[in-house]
C-alpha positions as CSV (number, residue, x, y, z in Angstrom):
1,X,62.3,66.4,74.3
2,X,61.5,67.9,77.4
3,X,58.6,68.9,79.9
4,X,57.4,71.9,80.6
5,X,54.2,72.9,82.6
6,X,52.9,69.3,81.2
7,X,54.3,70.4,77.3
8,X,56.6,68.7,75.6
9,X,59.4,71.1,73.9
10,X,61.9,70.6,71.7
11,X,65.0,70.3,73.1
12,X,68.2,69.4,70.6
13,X,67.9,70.9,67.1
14,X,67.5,67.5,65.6
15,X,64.2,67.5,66.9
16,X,63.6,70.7,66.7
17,X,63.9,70.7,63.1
18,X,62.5,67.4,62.4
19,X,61.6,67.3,58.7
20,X,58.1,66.2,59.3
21,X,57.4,69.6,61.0
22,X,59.8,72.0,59.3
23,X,59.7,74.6,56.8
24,X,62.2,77.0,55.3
25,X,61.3,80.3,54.8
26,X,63.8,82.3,52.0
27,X,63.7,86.3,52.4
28,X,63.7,88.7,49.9
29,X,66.5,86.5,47.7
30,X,65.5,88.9,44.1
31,X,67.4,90.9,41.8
32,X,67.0,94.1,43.4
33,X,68.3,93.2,46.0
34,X,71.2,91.0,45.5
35,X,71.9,91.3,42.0
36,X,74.2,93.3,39.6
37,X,72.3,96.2,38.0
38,X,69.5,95.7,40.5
39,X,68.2,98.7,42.5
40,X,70.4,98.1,45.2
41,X,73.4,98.0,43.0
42,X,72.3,100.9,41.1
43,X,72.1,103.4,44.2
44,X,75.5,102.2,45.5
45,X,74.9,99.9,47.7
46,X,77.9,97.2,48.7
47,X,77.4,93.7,47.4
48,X,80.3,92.4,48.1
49,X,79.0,90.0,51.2
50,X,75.6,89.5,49.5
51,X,77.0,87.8,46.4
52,X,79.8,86.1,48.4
53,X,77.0,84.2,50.3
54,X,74.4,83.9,47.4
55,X,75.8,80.8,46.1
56,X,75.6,79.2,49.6
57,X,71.6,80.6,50.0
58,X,71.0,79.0,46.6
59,X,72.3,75.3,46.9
60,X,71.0,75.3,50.8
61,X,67.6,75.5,49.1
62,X,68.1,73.4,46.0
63,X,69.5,70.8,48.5
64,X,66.6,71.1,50.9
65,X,64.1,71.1,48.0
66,X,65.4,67.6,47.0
67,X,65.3,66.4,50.6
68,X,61.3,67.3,50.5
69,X,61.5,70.2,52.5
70,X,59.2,72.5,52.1
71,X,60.4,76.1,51.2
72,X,58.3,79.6,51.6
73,X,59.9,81.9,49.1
74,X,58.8,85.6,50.5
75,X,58.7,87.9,47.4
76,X,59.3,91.9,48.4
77,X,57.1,93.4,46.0
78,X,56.0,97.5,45.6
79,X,52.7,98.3,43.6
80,X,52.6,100.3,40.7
81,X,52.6,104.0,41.4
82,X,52.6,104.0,45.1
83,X,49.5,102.3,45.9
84,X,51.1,100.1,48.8
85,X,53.1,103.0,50.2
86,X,52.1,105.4,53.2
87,X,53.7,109.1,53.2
88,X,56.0,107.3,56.3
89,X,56.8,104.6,54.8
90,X,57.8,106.2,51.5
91,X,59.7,108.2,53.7
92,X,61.0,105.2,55.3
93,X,62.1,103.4,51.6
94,X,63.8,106.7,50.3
95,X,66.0,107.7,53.7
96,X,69.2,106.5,51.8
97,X,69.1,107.9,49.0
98,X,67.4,105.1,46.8
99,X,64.1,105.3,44.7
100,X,61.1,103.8,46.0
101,X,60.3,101.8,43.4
102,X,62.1,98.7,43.4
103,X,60.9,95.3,42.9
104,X,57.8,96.3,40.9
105,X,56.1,93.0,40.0
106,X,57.0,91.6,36.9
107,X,60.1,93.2,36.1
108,X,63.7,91.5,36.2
109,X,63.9,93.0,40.0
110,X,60.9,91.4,41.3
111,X,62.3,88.2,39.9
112,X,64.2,85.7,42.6
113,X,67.8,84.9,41.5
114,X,69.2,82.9,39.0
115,X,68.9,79.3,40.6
116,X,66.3,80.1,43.3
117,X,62.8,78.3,41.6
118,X,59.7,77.3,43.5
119,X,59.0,73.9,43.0
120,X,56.0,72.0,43.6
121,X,56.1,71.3,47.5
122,X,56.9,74.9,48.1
123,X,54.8,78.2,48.2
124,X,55.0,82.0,47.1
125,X,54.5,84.7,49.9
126,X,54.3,88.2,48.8
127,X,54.7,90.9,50.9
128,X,55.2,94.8,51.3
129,X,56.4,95.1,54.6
130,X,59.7,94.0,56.2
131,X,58.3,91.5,58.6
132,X,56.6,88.5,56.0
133,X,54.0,87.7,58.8
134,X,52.5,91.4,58.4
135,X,48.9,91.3,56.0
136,X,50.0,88.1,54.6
137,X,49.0,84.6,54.5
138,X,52.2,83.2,56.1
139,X,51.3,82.0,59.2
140,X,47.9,80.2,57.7
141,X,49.9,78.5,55.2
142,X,52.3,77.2,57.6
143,X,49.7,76.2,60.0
144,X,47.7,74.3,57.4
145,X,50.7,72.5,56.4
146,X,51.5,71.5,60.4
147,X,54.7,73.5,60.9
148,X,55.9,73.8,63.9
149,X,59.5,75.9,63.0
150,X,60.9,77.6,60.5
151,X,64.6,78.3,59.0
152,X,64.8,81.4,58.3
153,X,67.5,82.5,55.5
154,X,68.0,85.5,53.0
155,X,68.4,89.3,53.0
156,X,68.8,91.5,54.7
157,X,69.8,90.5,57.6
158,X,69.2,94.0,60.0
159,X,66.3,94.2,58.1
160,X,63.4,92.2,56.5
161,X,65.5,89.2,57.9
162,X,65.6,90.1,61.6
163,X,61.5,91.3,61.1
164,X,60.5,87.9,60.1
165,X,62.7,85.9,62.2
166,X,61.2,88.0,65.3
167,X,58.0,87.7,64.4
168,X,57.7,84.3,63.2
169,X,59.0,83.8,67.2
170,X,56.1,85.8,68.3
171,X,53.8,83.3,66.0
172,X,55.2,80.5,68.6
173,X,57.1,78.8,66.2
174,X,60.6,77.3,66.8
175,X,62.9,79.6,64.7
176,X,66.1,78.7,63.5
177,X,68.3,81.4,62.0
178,X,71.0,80.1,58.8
179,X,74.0,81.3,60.2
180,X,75.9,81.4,56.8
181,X,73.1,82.3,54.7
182,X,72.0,85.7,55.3
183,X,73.6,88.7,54.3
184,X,73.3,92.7,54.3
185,X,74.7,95.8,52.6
186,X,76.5,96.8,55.9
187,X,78.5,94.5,57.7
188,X,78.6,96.5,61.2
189,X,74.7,96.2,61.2
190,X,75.1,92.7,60.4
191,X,76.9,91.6,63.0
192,X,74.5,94.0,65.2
193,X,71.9,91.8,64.5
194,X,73.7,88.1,64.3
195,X,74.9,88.8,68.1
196,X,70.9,89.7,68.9
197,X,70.2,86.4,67.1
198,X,72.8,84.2,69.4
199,X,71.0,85.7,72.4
200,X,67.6,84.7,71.7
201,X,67.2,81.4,68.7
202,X,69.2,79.0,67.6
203,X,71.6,79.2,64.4
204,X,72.7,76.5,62.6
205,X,74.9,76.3,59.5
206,X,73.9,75.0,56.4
207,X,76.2,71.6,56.5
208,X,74.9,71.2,59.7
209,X,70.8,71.4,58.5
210,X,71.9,69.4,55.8
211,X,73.4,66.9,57.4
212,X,70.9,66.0,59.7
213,X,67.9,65.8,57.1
214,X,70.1,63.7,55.4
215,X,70.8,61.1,58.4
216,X,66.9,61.8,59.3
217,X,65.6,60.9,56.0
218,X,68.1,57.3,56.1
């Protein structure tokens, strides 16, 4: 730790992501998203890095879960017939080509992957806007539960990823991005957006989260 201005800051990521004060926060990991014969598969969109890195996103969180971590799964969800959608951003959701319907709650889309379940310690944010902190109870959840940062992982990374990431930032928490465990449809915009995240937070790799809640928790 350090001082500043007579405040103590986290310094090294150990304590920075101390389990007592941590939460993960998983984006937008659902069928229509990542997912063969989900909407983004159905309207062409490439997979290819999504399901390479899927396997890592899911046993990061399994692992976590089992470590006591607390996970926020943020659910993307559309209402029926329009009713959460502006002209703009309907405009916004159809600019490539692809319906604006997807993840419609309660169909297989909605759904989070095969292998990604909310257990008892964790909590399900829904949202209809990139950026997870936007007309939802995010930041009150994490506050009554004493977090101080968040781990930020899921898809896509350009997109609902970078939102939430920024704005959990703005919500003065200590924000770690998961290095090898977000993905997008476009790797150029990817990479875009990883070299904005080296700039400004700290990235991490799953082993290396792992590892130190593991020697934490000893």
């Amino acid at each position: 730790m350090k001082s500043i201005k007579g405040k103590l800051v986290c310094e090294t990521l150990d304590e920075m992501i101390n389990p007592e004060h941590t939460a993960i926060i998983s984006v937008d990991i659902q069928n229509d998203f990542c997912a063969q014969g989900g909407d983004f598969d159905k309207f062409g969109k490439d997979l290819s890095s999504i399901a390479e890195r899927l396997p890592k996103m899911i046993s990061f969180v399994s692992e976590a879960q089992d470590l006591g971590i607390p996970v926020i799964f943020i659910r993307q969800i559309t209402m029926p017939n329009g009713h959460s959608d502006s002209p703009a951003w309907l405009r916004f959701k159809t600019r490539d080509g692809k319906t604006s319907d997807y993840t419609l709650p309660g169909t297989w889309g909605w759904e989070f992957v095969e292998g990604l379940t909310p257990g008892p310690n964790d909590t399900v944010i829904e949202k209809t806007r990139p950026d997870a902190f936007i007309n939802t109870h995010l930041d009150r959840v994490l506050r009554a539960r004493s977090i101080q940062t968040v781990i930020i992982l899921g898809v896509i990374t350009e997109g609902c990823v970078e939102s939430t990431v920024r704005s959990a930032s703005y919500h003065d928490y200590y924000t770690v991005v998961v290095e090898d465990a977000v993905s997008s449809v476009n790797h150029d915009r990817h990479e875009a957006t990883m070299e904005l995240f080296r700039a400004r937070y700290p990235l991490a790799s799953t082993d290396e989260l792992l590892g130190i809640w593991q020697e934490q928790k000893l």
